[in-house]
KERO-467608 format. One record per residue: x, y, z of N, C-alpha, C in turn; residue in one letter. Coordinates in steps of 0.1 Angstrom, whole numbers, padded with zeros to 4 digits, always signed. Layout:
# KERO-467608
XYZXYZXYZa...
# end
This chain:
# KERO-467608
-0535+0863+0145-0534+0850+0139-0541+0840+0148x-0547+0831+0140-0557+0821+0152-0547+0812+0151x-0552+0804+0164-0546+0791+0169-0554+0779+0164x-0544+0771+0160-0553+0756+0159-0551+0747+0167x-0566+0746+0173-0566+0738+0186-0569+0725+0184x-0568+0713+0194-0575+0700+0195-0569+0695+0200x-0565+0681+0200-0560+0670+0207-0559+0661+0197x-0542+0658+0194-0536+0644+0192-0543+0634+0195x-0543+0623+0187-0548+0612+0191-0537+0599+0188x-0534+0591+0194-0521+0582+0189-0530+0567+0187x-0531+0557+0178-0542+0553+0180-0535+0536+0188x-0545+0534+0193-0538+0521+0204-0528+0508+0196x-0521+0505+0196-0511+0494+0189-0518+0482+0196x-0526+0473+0188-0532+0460+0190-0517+0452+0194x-0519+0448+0205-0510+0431+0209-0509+0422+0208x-0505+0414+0201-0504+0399+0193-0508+0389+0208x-0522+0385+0214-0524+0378+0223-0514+0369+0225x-0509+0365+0240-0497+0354+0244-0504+0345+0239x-0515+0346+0250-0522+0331+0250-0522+0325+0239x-0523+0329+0227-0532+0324+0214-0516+0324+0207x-0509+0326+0213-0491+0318+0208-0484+0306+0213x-0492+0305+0229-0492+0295+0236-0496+0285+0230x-0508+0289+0223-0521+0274+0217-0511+0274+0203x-0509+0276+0196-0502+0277+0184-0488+0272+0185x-0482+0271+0196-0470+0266+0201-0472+0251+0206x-0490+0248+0214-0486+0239+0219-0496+0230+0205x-0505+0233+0198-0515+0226+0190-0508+0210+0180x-0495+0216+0172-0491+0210+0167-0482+0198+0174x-0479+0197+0185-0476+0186+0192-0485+0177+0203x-0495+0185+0202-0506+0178+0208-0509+0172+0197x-0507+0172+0183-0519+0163+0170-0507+0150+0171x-0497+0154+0170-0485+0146+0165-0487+0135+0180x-0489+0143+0192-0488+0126+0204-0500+0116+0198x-0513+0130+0194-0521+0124+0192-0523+0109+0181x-0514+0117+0171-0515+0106+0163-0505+0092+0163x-0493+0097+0177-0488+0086+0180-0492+0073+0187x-0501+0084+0196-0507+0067+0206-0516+0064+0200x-0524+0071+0194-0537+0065+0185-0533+0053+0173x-0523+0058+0165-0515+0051+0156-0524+0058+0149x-0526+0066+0146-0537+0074+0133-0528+0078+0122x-0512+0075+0120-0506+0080+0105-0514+0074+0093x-0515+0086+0081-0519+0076+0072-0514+0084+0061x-0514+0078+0046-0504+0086+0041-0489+0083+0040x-0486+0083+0030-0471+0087+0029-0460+0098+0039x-0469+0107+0036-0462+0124+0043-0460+0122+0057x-0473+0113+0067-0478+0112+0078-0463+0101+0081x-0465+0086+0075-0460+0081+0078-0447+0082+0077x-0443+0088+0070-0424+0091+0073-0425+0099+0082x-0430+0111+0087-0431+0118+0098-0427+0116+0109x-0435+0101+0110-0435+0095+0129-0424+0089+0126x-0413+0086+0119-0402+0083+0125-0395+0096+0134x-0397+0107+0131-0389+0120+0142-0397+0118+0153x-0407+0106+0154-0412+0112+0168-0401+0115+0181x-0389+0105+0184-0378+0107+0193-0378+0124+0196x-0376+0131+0185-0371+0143+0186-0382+0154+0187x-0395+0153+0182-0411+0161+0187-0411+0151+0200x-0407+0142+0205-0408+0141+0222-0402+0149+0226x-0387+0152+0221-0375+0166+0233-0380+0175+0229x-0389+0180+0215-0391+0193+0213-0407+0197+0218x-0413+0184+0229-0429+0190+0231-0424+0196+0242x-0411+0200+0250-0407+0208+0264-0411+0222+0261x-0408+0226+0250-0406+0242+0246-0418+0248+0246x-0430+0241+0238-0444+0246+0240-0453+0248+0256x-0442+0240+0262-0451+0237+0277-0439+0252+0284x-0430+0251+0281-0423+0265+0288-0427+0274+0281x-0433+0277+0271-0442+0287+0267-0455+0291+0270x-0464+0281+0273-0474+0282+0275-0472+0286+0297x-0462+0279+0301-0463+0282+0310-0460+0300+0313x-0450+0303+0304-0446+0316+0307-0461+0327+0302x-0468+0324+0290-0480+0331+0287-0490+0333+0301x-0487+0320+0310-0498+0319+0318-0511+0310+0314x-0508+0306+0306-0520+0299+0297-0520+0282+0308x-0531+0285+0314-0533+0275+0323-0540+0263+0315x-0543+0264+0304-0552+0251+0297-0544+0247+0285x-0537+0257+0284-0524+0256+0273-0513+0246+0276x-0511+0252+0290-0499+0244+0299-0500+0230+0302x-0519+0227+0305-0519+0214+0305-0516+0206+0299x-0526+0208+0283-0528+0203+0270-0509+0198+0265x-0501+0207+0272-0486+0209+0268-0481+0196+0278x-0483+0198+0290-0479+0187+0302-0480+0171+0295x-0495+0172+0290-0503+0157+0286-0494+0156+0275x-0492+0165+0267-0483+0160+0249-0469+0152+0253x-0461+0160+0262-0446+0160+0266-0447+0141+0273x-0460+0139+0280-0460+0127+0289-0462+0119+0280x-0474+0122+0269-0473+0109+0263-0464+0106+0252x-0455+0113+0246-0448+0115+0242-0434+0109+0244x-0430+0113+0259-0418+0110+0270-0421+0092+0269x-0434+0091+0272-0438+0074+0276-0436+0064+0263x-0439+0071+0247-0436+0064+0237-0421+0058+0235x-0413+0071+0242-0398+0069+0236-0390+0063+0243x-0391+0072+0254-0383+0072+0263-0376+0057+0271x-0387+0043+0271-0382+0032+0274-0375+0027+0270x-0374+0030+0256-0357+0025+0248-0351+0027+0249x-0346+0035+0256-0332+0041+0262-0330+0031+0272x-0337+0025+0277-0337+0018+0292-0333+0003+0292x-0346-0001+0284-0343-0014+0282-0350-0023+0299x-0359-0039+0292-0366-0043+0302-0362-0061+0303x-0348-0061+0292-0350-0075+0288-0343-0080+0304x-0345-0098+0305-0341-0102+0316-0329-0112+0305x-0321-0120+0317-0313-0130+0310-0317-0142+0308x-0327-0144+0300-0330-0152+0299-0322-0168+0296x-0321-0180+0301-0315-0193+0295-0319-0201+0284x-0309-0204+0278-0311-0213+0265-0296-0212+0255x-0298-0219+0247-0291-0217+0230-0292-0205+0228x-0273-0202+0227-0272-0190+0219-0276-0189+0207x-0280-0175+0204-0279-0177+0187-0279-0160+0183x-0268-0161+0177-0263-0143+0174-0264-0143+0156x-0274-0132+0157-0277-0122+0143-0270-0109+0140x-0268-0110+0129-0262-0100+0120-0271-0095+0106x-0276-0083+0109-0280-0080+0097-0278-0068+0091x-0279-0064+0076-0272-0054+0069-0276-0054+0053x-0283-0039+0056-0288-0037+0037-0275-0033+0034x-0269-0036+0023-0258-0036+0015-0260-0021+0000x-0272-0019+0002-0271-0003-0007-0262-0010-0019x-0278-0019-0029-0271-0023-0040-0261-0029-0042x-0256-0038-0033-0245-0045-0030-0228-0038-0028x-0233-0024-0026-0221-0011-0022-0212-0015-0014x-0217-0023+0000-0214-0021+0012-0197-0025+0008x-0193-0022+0018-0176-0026+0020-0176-0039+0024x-0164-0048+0013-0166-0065+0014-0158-0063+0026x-0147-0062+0030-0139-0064+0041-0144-0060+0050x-0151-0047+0055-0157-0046+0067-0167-0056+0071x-0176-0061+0062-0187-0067+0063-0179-0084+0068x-0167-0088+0063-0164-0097+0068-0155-0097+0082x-0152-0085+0084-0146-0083+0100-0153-0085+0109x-0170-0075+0105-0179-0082+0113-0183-0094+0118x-0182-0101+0105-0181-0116+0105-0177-0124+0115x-0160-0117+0114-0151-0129+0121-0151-0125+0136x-0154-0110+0136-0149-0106+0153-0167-0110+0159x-0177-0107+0154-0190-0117+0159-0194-0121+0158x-0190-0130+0153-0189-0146+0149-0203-0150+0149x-0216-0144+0136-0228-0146+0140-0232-0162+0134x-0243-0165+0135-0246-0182+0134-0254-0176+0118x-0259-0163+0120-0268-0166+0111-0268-0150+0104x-0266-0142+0093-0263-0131+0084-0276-0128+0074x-0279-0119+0076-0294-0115+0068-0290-0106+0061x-0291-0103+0044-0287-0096+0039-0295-0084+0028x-0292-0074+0028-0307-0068+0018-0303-0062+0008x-0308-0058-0002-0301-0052-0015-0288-0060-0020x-0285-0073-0019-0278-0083-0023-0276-0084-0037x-0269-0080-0041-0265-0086-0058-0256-0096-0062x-0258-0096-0073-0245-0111-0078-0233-0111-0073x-0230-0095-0079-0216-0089-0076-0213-0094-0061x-0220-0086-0055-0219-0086-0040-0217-0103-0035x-0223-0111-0040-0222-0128-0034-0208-0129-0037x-0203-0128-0048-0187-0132-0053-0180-0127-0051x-0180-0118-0043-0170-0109-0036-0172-0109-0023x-0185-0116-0016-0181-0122-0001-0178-0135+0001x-0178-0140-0011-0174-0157-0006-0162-0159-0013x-0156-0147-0026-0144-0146-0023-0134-0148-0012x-0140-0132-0004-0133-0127+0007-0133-0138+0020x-0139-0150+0019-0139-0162+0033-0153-0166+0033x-0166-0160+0029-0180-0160+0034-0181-0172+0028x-0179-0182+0022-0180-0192+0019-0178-0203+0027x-0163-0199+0033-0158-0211+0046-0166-0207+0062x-0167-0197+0061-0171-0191+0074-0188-0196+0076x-0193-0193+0067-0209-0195+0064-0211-0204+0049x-0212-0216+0053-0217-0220+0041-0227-0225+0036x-0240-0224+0048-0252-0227+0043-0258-0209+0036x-0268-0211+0030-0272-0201+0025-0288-0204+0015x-0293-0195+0021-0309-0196+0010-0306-0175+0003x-0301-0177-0009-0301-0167-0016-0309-0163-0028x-0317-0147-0028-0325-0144-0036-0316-0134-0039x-0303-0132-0048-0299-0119-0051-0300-0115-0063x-0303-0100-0066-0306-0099-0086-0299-0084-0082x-0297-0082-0094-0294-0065-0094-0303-0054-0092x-0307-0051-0080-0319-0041-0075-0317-0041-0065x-0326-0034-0060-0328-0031-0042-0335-0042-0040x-0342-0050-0050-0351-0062-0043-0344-0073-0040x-0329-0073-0041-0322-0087-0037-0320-0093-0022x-0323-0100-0016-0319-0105-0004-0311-0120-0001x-0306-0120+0010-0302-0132+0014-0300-0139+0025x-0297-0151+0031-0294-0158+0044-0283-0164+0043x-0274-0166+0053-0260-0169+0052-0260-0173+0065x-0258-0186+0071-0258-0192+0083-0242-0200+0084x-0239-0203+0096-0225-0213+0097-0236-0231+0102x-0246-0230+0101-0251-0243+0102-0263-0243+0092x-0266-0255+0088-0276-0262+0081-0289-0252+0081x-0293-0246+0065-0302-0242+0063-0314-0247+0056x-0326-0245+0057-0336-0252+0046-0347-0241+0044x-0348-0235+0030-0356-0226+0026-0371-0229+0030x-0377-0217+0034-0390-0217+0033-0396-0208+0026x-0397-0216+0013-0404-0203+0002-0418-0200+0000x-0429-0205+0012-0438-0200+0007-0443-0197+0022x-0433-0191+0031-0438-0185+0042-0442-0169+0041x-0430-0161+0035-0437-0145+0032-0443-0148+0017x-0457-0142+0014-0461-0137+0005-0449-0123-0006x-0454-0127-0019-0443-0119-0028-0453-0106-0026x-0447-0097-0015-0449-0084-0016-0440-0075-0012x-0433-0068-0020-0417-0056-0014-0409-0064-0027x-0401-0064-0016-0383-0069-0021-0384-0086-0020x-0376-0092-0021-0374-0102-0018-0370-0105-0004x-0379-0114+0004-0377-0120+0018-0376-0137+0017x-0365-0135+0019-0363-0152+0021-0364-0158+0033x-0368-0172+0037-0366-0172+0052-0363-0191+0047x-0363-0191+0062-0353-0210+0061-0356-0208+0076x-0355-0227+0077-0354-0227+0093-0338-0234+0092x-0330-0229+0106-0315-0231+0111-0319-0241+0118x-0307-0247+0119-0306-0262+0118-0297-0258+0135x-0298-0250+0141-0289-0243+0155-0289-0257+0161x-0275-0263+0166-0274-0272+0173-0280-0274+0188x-0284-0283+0193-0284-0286+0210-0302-0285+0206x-0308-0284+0199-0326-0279+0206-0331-0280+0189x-0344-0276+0191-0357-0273+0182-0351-0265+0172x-0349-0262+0160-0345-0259+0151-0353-0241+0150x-0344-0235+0144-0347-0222+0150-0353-0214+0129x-0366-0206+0131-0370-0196+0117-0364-0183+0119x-0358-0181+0107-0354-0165+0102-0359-0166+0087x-0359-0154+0090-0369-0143+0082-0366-0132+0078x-0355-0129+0063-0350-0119+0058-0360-0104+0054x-0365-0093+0065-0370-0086+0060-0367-0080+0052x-0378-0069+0045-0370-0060+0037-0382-0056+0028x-0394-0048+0034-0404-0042+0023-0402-0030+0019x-0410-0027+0010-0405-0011+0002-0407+0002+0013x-0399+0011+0009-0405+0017+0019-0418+0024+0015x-0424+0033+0028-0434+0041+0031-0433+0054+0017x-0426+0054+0005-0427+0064-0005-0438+0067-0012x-0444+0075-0009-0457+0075-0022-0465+0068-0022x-0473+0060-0035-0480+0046-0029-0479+0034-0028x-0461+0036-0026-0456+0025-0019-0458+0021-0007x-0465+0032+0004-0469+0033+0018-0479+0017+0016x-0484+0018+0007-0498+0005+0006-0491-0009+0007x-0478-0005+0001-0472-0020-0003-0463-0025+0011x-0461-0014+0014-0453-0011+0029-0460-0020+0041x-0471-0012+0041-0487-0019+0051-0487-0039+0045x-0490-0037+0038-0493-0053+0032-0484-0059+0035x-0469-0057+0032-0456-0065+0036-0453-0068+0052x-0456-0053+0059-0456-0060+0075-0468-0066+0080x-0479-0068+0072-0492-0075+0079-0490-0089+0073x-0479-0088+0060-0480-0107+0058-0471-0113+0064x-0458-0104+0072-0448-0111+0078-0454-0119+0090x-0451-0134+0088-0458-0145+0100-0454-0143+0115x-0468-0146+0125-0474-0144+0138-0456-0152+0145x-0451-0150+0156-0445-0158+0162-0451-0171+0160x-0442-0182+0165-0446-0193+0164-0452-0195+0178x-0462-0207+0175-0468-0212+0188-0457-0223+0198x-0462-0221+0211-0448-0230+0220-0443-0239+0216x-0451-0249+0206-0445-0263+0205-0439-0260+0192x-0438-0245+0185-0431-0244+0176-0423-0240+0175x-0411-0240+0160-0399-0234+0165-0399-0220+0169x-0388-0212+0174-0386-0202+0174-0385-0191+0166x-0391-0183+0159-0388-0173+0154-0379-0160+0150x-0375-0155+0141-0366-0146+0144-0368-0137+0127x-0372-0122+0134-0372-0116+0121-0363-0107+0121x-0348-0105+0110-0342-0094+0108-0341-0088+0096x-0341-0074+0096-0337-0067+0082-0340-0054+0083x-0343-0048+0073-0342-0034+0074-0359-0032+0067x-0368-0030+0078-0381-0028+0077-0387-0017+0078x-0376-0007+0071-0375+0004+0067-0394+0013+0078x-0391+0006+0091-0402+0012+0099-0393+0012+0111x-0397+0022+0119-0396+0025+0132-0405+0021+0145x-0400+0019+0157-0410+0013+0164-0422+0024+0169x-0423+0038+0163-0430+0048+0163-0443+0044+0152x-0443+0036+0142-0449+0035+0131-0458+0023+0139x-0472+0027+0137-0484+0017+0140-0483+0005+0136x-0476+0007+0125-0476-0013+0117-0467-0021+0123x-0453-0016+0125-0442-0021+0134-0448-0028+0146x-0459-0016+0153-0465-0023+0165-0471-0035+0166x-0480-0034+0154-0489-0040+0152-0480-0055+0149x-0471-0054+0145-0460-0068+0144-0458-0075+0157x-0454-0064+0163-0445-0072+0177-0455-0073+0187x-0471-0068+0186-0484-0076+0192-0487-0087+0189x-0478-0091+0169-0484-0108+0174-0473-0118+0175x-0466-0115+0187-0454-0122+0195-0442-0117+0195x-0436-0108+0187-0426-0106+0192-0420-0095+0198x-0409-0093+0201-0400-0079+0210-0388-0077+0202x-0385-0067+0201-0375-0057+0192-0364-0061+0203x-0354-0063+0195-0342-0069+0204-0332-0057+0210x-0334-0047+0204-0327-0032+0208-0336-0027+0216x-0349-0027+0220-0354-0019+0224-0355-0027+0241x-0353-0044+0238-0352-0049+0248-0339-0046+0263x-0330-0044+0255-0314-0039+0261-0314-0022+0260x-0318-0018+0259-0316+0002+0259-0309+0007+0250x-0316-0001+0235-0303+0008+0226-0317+0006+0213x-0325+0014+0218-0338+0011+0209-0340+0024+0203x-0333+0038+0210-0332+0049+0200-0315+0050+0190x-0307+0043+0190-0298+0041+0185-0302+0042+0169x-0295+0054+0162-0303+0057+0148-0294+0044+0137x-0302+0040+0128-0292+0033+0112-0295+0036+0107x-0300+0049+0101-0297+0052+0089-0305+0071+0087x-0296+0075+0078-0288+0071+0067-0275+0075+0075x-0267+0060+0069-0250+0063+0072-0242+0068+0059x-0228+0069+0067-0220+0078+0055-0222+0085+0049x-0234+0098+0055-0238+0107+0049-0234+0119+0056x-0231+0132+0049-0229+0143+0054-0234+0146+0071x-0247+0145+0067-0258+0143+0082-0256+0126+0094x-0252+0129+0101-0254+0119+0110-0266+0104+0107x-0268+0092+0109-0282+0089+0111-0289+0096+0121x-0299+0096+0119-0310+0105+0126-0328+0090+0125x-0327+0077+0122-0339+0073+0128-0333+0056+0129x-0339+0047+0132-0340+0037+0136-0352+0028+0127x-0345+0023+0116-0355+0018+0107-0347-0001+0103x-0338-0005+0113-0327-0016+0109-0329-0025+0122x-0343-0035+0120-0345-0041+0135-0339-0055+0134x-0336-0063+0147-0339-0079+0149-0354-0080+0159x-0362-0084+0154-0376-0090+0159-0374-0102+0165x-0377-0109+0177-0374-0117+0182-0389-0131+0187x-0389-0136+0189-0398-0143+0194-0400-0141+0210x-0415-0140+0219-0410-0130+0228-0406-0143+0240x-0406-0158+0234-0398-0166+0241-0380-0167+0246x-0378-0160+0236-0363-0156+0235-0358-0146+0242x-0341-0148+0250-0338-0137+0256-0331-0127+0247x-0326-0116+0250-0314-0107+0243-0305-0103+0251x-0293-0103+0251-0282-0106+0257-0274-0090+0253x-0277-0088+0237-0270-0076+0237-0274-0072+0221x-0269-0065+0219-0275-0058+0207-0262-0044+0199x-0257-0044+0194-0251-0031+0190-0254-0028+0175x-0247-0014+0171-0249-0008+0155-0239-0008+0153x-0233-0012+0140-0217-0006+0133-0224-0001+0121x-0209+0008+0118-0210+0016+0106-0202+0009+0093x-0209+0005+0083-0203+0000+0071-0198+0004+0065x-0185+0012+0058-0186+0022+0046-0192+0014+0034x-0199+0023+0025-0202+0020+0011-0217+0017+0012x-0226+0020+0024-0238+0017+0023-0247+0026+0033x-0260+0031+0029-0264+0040+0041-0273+0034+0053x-0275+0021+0053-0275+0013+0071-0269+0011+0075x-0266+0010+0087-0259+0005+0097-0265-0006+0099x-0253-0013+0102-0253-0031+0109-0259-0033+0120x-0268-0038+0123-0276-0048+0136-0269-0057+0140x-0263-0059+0152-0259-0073+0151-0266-0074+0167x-0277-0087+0169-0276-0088+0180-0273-0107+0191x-0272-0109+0201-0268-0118+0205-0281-0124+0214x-0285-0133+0211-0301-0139+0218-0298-0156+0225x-0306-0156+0231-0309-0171+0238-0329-0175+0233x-0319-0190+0231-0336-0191+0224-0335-0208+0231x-0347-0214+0235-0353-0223+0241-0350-0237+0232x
# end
């Protein structure tokens, strides 16, 4: 009987390269810093995106402990550079750089009301325990007016410049001192923004400015852009003081946002260390998860303090912050 001779052969099992999981781990947070410092979002898809930047900042560590463990020495770098610039976008809001500045108090409250949902009583607790000068309100409806000035908003606050209709495009201003509309300071683009100058006692009479553009949906993104490029420059020194609050359904991650508070102003949360503090969405299953509910300030003005409450009956959270203005 013959033998069948030869040699087995087992054939080599190809290894999924580290390195080239390293680059794959670290590529996509390198585009995302990139597109943060650059401000390169564009798009709808893009621009909702960079609101998570907070959390692709804690999550560019993992690619750099990967790349370090591959060995991937250009990987690791590329990883080091994303994490820093990344760390440098966010990370000062936590901190906060305001000083205490002197002058005239003047404490803001503001709050989209989610179709005039929000809860009348909480909304007026707020009221009374921080006792603000001046109430900015968004998604305001009829209902919603007669049911806060029911509940006291009348006696408490009785000046007012009100745009409320049944939509998400309703807004309004609710001050405890003397208001005077300024209707042809924002251009009609978004929702309705009302603004008036306050009549704040002791000094130079103080501007607010009910934000409130559409958001970044679809090619609403265009209408988005246009509404924060027509909201007005701070004022010049011999002018009054400025103040923009609302829900500008942008984050200070979003290029346009920036692009605001380059022509004079400072984010009043971000000034005091509560600038990653999320508003929205509240009352929901999920936590808030971004920061889209600012007070803009004139960068003459101090900030004293800043907090978020939670409203039932609406998905922002309340701004209320407390300022010194000149």
């Amino acid at each position: 009987m013959d033998t069948v001779g030869g040699t087995i052969v087992t054939p080599e099992r190809r290894r999924f390269p580290v390195k080239t999981l390293a680059w794959m781990a670290v590529s996509p947070f390198a585009v995302w810093a990139a597109a943060r410092v650059g401000g390169l979002e564009r798009g709808s898809l893009t621009t909702q995106l960079m609101t998570a930047t907070p959390y692709a900042a804690a999550g560019s560590l993992i690619p750099l402990l990967v790349a370090l463990a591959a060995r991937n020495r250009a990987a690791a770098a590329v990883a080091l550079v994303t994490s820093a610039a990344l760390g440098f976008s966010v990370l000062p809001r936590a901190f906060g750089t305001a000083d205490a500045a002197g002058g005239r108090p003047l404490k803001v409250l503001t709050i989209n009301m989610l179709f005039g949902r929000a809860d009348t009583d909480s909304i007026m607790d707020l009221v009374r325990r921080l006792d603000p000068d001046v109430l900015s309100t968004q998604e305001l409806t009829p209902d919603a007016v007669e049911r806060l000035d029911a509940a006291g908003l009348k006696d408490l606050m009785p000046h007012r410049v009100l745009e409320d209709e049944y939509t998400a495009g309703g807004s309004g201003l609710y001050a405890k001192h003397p208001l005077t509309a300024l209707w042809n300071m924002v251009p009609a683009t978004g929702h309705k923004m009302p603004a008036a100058t306050l009549a704040l006692p002791g000094g130079r009479p103080i501007q607010i400015v009910d934000v409130h553009p559409f958001p970044p949906l679809g090619p609403h993104v265009h209408d988005w852009n246009a509404a924060l490029r027509a909201l007005p420059p701070a004022s010049a020194p011999a002018d009054p003081v400025r103040v923009l609050a609302g829900d500008f359904n942008a984050s200070l991650d979003h290029a346009a946002l920036r692009g605001l508070l380059a022509r004079g102003y400072k984010d009043a949360a971000d000034e005091v260390g509560q600038g990653l503090v999320p508003t929205w969405p509240a009352n929901k299953r999920i936590p808030p998860i971004i920061t889209i509910d600012h007070v803009l300030v004139d960068s003459r003005a101090g900030v004293r303090e800043v907090s978020v409450h939670t409203v039932p009956g609406t998905d922002h959270r309340a701004v209320f912050a407390s300022l010194t203005v000149p």
